[in-house]
mmCIF file of the N, C-alpha and C atoms, coordinates in Angstrom:
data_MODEL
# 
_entry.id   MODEL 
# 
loop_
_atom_site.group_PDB 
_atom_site.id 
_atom_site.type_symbol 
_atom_site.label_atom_id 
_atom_site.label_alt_id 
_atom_site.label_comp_id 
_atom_site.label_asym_id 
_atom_site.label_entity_id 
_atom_site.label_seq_id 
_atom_site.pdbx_PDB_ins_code 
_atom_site.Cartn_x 
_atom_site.Cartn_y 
_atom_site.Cartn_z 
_atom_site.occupancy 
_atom_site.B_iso_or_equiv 
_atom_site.pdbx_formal_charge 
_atom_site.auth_seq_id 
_atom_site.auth_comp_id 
_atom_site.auth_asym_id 
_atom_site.auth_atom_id 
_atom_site.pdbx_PDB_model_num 
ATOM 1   N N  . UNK A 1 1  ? 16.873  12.953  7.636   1.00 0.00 ? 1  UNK A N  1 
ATOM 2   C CA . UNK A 1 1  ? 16.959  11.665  6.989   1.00 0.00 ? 1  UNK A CA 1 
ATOM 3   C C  . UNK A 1 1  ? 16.229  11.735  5.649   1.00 0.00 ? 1  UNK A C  1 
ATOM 4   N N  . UNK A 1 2  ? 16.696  11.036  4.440   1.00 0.00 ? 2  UNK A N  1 
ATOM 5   C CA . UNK A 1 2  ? 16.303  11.014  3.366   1.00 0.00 ? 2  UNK A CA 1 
ATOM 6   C C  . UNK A 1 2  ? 15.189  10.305  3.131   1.00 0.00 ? 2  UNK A C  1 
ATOM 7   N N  . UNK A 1 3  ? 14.195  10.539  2.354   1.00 0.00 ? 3  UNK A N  1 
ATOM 8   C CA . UNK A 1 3  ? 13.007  9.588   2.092   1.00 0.00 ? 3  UNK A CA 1 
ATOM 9   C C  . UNK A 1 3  ? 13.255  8.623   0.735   1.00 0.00 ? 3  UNK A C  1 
ATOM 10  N N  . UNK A 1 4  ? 12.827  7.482   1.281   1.00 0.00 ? 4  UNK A N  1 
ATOM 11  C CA . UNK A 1 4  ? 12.876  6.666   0.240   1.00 0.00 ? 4  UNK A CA 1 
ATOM 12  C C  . UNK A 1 4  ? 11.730  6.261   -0.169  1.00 0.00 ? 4  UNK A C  1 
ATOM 13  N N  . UNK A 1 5  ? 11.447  5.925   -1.894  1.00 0.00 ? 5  UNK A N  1 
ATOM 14  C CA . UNK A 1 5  ? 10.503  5.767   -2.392  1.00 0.00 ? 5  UNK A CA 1 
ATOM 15  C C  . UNK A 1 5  ? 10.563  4.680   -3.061  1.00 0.00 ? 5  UNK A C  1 
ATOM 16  N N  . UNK A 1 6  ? 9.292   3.615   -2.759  1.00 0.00 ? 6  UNK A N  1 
ATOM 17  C CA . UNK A 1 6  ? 9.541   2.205   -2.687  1.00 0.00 ? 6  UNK A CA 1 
ATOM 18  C C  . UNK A 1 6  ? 8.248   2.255   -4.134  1.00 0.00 ? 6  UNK A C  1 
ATOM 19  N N  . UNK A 1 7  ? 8.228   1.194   -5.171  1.00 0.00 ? 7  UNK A N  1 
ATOM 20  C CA . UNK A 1 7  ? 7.364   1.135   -6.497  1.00 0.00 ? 7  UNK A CA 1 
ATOM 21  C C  . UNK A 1 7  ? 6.851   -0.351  -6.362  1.00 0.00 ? 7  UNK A C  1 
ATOM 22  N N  . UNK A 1 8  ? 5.847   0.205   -5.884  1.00 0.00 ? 8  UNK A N  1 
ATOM 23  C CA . UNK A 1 8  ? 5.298   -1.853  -5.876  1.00 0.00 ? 8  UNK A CA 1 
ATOM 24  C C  . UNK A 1 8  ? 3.845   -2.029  -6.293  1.00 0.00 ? 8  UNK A C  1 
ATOM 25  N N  . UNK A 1 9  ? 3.362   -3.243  -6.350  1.00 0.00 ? 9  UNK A N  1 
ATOM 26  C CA . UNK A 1 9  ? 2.215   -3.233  -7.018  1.00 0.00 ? 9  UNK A CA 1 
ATOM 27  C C  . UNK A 1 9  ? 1.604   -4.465  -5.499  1.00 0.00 ? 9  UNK A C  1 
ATOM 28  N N  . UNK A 1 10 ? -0.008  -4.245  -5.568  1.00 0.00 ? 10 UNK A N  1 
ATOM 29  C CA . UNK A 1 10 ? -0.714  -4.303  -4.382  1.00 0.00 ? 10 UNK A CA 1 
ATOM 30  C C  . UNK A 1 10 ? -2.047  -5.529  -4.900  1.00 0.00 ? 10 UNK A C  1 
ATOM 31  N N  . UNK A 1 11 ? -2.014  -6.162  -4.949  1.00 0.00 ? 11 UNK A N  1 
ATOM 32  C CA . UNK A 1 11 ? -3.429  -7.453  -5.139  1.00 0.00 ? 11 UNK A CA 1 
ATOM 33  C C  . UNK A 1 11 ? -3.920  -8.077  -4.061  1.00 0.00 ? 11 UNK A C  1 
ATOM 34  N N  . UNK A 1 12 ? -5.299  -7.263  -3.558  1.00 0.00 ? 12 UNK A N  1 
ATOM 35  C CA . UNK A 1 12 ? -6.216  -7.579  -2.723  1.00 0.00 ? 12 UNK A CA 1 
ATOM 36  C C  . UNK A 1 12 ? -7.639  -8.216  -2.846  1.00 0.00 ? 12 UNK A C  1 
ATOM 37  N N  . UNK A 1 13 ? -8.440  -8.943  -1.855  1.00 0.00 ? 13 UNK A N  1 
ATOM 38  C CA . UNK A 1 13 ? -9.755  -9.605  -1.951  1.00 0.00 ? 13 UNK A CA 1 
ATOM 39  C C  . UNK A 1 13 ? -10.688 -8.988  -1.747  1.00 0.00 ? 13 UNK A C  1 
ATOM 40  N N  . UNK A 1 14 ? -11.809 -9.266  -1.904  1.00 0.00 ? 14 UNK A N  1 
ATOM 41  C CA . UNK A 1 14 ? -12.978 -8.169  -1.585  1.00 0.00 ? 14 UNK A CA 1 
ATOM 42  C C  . UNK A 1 14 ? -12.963 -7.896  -0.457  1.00 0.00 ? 14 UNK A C  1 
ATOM 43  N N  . UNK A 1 15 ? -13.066 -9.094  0.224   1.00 0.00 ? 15 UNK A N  1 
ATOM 44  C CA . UNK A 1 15 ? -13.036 -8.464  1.582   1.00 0.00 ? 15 UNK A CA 1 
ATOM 45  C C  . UNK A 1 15 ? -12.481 -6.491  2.069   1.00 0.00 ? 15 UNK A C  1 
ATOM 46  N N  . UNK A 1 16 ? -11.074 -6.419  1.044   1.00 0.00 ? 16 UNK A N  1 
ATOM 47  C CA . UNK A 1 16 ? -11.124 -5.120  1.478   1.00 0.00 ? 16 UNK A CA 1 
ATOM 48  C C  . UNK A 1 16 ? -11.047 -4.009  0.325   1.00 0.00 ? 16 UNK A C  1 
ATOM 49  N N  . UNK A 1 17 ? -11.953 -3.883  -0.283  1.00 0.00 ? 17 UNK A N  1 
ATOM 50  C CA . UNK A 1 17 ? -12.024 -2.815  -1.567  1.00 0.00 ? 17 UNK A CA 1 
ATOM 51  C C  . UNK A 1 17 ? -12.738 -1.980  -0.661  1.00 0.00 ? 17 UNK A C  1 
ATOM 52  N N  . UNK A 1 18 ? -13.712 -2.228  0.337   1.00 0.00 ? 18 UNK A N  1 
ATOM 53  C CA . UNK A 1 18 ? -13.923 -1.056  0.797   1.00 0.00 ? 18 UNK A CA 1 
ATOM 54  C C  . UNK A 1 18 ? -13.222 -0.066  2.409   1.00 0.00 ? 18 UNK A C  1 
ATOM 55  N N  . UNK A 1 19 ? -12.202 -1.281  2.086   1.00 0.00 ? 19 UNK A N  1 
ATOM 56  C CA . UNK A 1 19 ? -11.488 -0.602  3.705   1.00 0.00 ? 19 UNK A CA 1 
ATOM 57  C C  . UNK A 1 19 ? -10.448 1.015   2.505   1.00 0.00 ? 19 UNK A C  1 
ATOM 58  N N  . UNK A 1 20 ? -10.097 1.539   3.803   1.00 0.00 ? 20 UNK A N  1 
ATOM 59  C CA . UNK A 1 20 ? -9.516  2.849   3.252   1.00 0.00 ? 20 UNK A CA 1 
ATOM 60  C C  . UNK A 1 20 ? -8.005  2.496   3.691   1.00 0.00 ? 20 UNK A C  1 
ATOM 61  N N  . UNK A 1 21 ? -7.328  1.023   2.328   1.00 0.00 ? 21 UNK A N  1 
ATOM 62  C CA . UNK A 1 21 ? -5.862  1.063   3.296   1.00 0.00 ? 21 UNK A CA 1 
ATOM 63  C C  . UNK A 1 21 ? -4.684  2.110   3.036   1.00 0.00 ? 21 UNK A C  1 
ATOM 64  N N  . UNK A 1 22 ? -5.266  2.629   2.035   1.00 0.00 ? 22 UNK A N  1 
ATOM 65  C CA . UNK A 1 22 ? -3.790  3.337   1.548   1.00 0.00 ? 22 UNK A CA 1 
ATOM 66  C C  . UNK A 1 22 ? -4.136  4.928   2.708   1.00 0.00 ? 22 UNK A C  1 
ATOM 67  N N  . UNK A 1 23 ? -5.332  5.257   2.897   1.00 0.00 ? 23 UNK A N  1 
ATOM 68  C CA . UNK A 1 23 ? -5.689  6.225   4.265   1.00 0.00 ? 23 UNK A CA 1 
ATOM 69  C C  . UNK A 1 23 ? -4.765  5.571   5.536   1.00 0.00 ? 23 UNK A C  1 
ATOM 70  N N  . UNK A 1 24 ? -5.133  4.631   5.550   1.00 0.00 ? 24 UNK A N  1 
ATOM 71  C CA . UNK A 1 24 ? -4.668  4.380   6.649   1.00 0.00 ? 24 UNK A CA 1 
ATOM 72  C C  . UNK A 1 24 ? -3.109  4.253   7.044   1.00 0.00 ? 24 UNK A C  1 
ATOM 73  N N  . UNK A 1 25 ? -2.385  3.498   6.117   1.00 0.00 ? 25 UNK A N  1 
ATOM 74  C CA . UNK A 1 25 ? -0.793  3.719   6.190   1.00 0.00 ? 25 UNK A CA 1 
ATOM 75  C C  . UNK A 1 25 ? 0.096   5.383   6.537   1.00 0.00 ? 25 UNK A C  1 
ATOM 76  N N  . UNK A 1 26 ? -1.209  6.298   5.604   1.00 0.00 ? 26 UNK A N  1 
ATOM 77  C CA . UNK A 1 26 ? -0.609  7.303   5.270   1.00 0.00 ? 26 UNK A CA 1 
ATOM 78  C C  . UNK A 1 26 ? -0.961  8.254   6.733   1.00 0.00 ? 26 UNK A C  1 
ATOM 79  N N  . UNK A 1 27 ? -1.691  7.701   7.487   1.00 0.00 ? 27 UNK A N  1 
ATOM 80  C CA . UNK A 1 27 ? -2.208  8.431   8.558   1.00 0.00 ? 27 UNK A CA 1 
ATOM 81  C C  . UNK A 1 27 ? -1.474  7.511   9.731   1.00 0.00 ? 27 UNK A C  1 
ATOM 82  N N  . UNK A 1 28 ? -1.271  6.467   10.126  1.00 0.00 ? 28 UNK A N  1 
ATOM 83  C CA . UNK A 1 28 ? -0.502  5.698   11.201  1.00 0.00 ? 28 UNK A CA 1 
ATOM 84  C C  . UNK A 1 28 ? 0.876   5.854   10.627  1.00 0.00 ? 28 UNK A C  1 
ATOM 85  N N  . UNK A 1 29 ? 1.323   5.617   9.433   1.00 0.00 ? 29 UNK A N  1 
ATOM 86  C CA . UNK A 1 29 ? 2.517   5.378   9.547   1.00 0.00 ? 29 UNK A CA 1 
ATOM 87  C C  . UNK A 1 29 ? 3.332   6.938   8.686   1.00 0.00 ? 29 UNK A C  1 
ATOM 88  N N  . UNK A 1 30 ? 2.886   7.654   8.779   1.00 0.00 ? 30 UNK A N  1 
ATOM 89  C CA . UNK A 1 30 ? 3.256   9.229   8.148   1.00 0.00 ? 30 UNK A CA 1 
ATOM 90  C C  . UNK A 1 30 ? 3.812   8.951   7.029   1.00 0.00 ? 30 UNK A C  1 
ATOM 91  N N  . UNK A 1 31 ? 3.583   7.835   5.998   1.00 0.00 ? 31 UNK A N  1 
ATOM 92  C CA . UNK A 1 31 ? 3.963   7.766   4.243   1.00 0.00 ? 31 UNK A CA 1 
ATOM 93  C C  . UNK A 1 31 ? 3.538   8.072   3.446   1.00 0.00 ? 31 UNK A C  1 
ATOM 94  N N  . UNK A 1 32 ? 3.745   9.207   2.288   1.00 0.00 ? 32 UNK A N  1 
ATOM 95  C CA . UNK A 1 32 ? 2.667   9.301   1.489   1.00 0.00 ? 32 UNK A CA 1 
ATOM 96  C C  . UNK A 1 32 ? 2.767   8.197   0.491   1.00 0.00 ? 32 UNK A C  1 
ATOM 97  N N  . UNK A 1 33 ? 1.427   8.605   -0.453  1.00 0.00 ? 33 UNK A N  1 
ATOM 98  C CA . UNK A 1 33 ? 1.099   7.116   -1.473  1.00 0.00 ? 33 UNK A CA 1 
ATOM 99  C C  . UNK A 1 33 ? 0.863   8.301   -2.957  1.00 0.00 ? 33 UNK A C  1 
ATOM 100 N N  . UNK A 1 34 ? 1.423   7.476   -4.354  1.00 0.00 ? 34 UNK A N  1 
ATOM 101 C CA . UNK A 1 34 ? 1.044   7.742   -5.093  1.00 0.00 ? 34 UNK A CA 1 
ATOM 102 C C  . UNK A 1 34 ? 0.034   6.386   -6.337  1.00 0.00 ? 34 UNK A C  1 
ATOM 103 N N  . UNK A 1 35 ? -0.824  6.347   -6.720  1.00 0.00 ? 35 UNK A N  1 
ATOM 104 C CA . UNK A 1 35 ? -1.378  6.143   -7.145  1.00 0.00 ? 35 UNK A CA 1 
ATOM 105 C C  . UNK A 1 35 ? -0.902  5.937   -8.962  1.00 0.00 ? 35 UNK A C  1 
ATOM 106 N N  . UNK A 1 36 ? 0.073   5.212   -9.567  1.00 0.00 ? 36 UNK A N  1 
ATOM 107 C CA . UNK A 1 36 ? 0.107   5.014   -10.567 1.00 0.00 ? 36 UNK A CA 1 
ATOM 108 C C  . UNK A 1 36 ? -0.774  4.339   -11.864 1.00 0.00 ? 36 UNK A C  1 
ATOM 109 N N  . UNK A 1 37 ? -1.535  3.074   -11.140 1.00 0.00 ? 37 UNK A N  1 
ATOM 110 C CA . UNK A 1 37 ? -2.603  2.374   -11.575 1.00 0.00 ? 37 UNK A CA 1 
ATOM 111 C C  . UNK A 1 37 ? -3.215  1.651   -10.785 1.00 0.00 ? 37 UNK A C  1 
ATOM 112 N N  . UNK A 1 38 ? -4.815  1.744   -11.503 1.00 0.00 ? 38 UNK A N  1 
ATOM 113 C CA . UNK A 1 38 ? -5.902  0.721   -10.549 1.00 0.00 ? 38 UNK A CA 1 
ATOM 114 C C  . UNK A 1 38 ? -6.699  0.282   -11.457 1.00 0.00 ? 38 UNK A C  1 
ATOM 115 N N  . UNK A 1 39 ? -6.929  -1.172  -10.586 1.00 0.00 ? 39 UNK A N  1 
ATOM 116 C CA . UNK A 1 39 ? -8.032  -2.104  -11.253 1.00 0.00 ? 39 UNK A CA 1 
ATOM 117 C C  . UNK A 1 39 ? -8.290  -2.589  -9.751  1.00 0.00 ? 39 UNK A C  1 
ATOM 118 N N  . UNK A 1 40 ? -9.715  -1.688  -9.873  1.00 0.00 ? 40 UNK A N  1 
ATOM 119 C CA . UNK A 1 40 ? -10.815 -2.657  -9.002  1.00 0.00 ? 40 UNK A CA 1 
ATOM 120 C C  . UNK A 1 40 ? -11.973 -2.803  -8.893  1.00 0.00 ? 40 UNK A C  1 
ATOM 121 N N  . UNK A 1 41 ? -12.600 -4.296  -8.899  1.00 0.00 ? 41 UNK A N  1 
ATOM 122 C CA . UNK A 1 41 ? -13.509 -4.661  -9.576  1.00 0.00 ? 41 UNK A CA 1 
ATOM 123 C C  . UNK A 1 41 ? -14.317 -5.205  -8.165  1.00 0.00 ? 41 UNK A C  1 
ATOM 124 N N  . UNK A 1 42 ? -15.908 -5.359  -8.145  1.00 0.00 ? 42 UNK A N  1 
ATOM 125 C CA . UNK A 1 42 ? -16.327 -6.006  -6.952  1.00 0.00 ? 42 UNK A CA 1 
ATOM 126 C C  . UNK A 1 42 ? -16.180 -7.427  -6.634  1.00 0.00 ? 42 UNK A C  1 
ATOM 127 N N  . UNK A 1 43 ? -15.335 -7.889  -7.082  1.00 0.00 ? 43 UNK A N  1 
ATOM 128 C CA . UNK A 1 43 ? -14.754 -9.567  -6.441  1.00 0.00 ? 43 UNK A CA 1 
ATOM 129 C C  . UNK A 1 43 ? -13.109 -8.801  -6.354  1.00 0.00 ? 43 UNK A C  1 
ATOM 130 N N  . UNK A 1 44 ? -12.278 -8.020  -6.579  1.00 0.00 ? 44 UNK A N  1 
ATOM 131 C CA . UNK A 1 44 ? -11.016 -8.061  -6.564  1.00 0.00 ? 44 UNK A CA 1 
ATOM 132 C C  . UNK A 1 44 ? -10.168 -6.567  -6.478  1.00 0.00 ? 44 UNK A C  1 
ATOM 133 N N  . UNK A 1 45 ? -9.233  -5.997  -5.985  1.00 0.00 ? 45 UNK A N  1 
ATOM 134 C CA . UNK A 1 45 ? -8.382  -4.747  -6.222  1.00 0.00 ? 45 UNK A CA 1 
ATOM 135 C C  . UNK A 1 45 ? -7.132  -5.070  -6.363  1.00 0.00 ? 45 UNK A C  1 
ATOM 136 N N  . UNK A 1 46 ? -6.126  -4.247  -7.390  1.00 0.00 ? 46 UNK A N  1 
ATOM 137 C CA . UNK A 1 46 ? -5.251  -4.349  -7.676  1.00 0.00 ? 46 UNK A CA 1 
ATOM 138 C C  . UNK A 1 46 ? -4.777  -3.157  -8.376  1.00 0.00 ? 46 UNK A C  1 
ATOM 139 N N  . UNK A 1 47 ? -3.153  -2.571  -7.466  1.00 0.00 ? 47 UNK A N  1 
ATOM 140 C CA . UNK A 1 47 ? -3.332  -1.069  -7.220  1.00 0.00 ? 47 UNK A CA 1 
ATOM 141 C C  . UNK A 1 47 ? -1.583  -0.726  -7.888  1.00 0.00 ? 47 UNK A C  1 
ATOM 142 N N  . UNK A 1 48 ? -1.016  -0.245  -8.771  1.00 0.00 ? 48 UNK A N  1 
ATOM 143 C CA . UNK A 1 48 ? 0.510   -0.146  -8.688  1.00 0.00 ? 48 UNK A CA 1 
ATOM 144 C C  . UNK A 1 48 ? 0.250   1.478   -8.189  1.00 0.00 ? 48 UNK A C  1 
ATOM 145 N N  . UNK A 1 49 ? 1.720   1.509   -6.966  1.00 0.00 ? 49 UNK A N  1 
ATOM 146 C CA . UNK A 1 49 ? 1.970   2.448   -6.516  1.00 0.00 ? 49 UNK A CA 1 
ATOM 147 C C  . UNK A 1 49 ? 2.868   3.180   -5.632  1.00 0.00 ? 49 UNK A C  1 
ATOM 148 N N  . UNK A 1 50 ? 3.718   4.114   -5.795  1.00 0.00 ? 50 UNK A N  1 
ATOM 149 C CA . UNK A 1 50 ? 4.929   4.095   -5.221  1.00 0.00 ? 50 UNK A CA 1 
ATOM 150 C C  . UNK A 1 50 ? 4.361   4.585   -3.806  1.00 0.00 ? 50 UNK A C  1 
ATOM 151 N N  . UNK A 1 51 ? 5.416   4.415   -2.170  1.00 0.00 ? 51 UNK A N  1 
ATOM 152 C CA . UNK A 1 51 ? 5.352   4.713   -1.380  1.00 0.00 ? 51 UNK A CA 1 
ATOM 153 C C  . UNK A 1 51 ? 6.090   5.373   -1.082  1.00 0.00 ? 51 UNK A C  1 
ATOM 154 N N  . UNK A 1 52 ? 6.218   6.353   -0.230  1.00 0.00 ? 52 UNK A N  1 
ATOM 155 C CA . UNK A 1 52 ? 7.535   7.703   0.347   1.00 0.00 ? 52 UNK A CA 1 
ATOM 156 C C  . UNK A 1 52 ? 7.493   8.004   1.333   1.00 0.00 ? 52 UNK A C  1 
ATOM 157 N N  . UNK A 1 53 ? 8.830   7.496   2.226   1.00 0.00 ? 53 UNK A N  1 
ATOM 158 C CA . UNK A 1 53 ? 9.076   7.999   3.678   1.00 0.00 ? 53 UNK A CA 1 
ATOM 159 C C  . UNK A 1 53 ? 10.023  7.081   4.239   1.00 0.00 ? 53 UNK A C  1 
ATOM 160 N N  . UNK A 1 54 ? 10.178  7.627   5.474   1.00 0.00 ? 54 UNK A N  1 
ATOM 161 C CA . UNK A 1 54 ? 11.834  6.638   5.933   1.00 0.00 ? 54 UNK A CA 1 
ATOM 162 C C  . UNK A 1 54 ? 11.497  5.139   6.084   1.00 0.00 ? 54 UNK A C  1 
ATOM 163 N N  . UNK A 1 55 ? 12.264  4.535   5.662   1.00 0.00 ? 55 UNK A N  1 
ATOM 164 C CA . UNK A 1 55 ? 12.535  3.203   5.824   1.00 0.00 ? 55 UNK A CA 1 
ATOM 165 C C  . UNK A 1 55 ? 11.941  2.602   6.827   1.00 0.00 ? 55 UNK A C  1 
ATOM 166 N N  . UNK A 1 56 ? 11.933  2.986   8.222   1.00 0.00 ? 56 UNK A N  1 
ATOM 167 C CA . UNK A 1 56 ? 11.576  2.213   9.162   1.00 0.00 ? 56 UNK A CA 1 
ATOM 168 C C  . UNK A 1 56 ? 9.624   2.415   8.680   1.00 0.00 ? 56 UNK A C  1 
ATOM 169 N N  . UNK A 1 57 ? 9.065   3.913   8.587   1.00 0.00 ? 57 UNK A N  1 
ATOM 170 C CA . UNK A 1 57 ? 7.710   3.762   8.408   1.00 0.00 ? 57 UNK A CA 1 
ATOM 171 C C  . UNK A 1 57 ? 7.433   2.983   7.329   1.00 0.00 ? 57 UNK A C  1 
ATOM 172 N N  . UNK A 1 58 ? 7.790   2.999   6.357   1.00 0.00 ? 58 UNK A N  1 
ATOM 173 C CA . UNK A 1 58 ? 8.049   1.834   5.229   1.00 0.00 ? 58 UNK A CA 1 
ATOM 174 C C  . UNK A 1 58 ? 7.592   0.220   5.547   1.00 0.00 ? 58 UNK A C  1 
ATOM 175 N N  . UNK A 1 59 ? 8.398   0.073   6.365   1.00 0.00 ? 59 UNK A N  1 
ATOM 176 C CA . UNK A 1 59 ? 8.655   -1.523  6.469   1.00 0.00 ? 59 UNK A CA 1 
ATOM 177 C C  . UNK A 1 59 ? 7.254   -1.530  7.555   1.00 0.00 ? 59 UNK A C  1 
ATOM 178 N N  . UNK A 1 60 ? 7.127   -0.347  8.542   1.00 0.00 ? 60 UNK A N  1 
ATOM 179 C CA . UNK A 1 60 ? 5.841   -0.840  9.043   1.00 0.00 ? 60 UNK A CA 1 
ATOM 180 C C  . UNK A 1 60 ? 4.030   -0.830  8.637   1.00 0.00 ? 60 UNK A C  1 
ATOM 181 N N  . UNK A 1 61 ? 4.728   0.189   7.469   1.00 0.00 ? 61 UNK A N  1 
ATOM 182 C CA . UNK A 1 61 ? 3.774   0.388   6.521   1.00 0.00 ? 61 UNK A CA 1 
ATOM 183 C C  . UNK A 1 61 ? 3.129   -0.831  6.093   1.00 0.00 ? 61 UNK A C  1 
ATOM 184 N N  . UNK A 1 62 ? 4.238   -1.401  5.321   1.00 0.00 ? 62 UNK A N  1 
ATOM 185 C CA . UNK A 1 62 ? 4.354   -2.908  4.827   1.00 0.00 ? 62 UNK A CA 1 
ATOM 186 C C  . UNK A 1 62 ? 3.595   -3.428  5.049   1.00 0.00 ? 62 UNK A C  1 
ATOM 187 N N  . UNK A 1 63 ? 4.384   -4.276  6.763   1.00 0.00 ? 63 UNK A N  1 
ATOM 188 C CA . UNK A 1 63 ? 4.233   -5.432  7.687   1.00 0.00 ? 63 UNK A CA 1 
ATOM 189 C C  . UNK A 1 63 ? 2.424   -5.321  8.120   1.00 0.00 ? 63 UNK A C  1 
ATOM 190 N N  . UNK A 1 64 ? 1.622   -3.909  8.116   1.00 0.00 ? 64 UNK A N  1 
ATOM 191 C CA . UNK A 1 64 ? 0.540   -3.716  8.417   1.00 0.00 ? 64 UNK A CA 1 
ATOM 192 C C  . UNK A 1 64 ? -0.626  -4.280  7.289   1.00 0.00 ? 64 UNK A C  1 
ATOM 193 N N  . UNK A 1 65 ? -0.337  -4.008  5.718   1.00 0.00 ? 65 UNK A N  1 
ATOM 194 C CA . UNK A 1 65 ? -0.486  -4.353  4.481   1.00 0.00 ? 65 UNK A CA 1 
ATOM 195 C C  . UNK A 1 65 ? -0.516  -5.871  4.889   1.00 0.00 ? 65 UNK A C  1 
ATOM 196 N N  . UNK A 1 66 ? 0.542   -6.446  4.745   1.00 0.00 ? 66 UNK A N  1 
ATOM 197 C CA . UNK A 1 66 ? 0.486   -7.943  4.905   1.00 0.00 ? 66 UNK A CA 1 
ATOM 198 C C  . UNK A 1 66 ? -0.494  -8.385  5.608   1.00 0.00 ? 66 UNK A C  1 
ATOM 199 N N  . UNK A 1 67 ? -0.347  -7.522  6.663   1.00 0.00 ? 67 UNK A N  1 
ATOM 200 C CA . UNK A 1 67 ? -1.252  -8.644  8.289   1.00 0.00 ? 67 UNK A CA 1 
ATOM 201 C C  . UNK A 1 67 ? -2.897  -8.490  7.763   1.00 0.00 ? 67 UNK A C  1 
ATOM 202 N N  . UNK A 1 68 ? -3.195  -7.129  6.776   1.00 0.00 ? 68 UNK A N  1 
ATOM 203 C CA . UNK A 1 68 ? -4.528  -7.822  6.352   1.00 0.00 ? 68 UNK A CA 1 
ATOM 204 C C  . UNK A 1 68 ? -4.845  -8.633  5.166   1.00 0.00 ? 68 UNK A C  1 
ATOM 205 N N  . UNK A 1 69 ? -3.636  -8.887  4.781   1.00 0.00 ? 69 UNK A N  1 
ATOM 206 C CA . UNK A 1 69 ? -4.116  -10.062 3.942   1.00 0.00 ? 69 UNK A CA 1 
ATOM 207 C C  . UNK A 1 69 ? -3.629  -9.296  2.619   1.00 0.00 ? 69 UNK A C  1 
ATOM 208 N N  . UNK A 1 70 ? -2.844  -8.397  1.858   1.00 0.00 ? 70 UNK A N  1 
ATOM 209 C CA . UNK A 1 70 ? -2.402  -7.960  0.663   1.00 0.00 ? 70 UNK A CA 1 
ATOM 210 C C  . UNK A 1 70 ? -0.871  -8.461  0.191   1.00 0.00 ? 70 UNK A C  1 
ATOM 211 N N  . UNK A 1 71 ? -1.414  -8.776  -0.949  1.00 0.00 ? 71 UNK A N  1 
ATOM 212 C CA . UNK A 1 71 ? -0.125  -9.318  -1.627  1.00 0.00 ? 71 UNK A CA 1 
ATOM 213 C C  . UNK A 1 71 ? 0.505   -8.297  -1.939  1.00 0.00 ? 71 UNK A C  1 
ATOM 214 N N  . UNK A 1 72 ? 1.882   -8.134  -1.999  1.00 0.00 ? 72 UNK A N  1 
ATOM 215 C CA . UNK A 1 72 ? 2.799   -7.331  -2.224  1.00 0.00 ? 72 UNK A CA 1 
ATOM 216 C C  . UNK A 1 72 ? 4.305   -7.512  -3.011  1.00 0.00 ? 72 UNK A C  1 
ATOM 217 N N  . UNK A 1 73 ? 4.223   -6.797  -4.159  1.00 0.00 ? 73 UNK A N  1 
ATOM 218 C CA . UNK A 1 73 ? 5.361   -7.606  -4.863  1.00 0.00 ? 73 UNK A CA 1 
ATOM 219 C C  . UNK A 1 73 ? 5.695   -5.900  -5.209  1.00 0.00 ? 73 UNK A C  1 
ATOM 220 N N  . UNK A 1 74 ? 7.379   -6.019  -5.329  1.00 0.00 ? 74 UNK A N  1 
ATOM 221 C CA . UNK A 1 74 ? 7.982   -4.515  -5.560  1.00 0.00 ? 74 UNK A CA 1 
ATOM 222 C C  . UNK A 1 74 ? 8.658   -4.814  -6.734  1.00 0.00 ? 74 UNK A C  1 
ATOM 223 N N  . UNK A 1 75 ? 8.247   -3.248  -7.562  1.00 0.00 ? 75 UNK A N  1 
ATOM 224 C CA . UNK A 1 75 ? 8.712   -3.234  -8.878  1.00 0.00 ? 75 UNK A CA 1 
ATOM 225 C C  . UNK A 1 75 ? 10.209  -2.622  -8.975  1.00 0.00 ? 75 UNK A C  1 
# 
């Protein structure tokens, strides 16, 4: 199956600048992450960055993103 590579940009609260989320997607949900741009500051993070891998880890990639609270808008 082909990998698809999704380009989105990521705006989070303090609450998690120090969680490790992009570790974590890439380790539960087998996607890698690239890192195009960051701004993060100690009140705020905000990350553009493409994601890669099948669709279904993708979307659960996502849905995991959301549930802690990250905004997600695709470029």
């Amino acid at each position: 199956m082909a990998a698809t590579i999704r380009k989105l940009s990521l705006s989070f609260s303090q609450k998690l600048i120090r969680e490790p989320i992009l570790h974590n997607i890439s380790t539960r949900f087998g996607v890698m992450f690239n890192i195009s741009r960051a701004n993060v500051t100690d009140e705020h993070g905000f990350l553009e960055i493409a994601l890669e891998g099948d669709n279904e880890s993708l979307e659960k990639a996502l849905e995991y993103l959301r549930s802690l609270g990250v905004n997600i808008e695709e470029n």
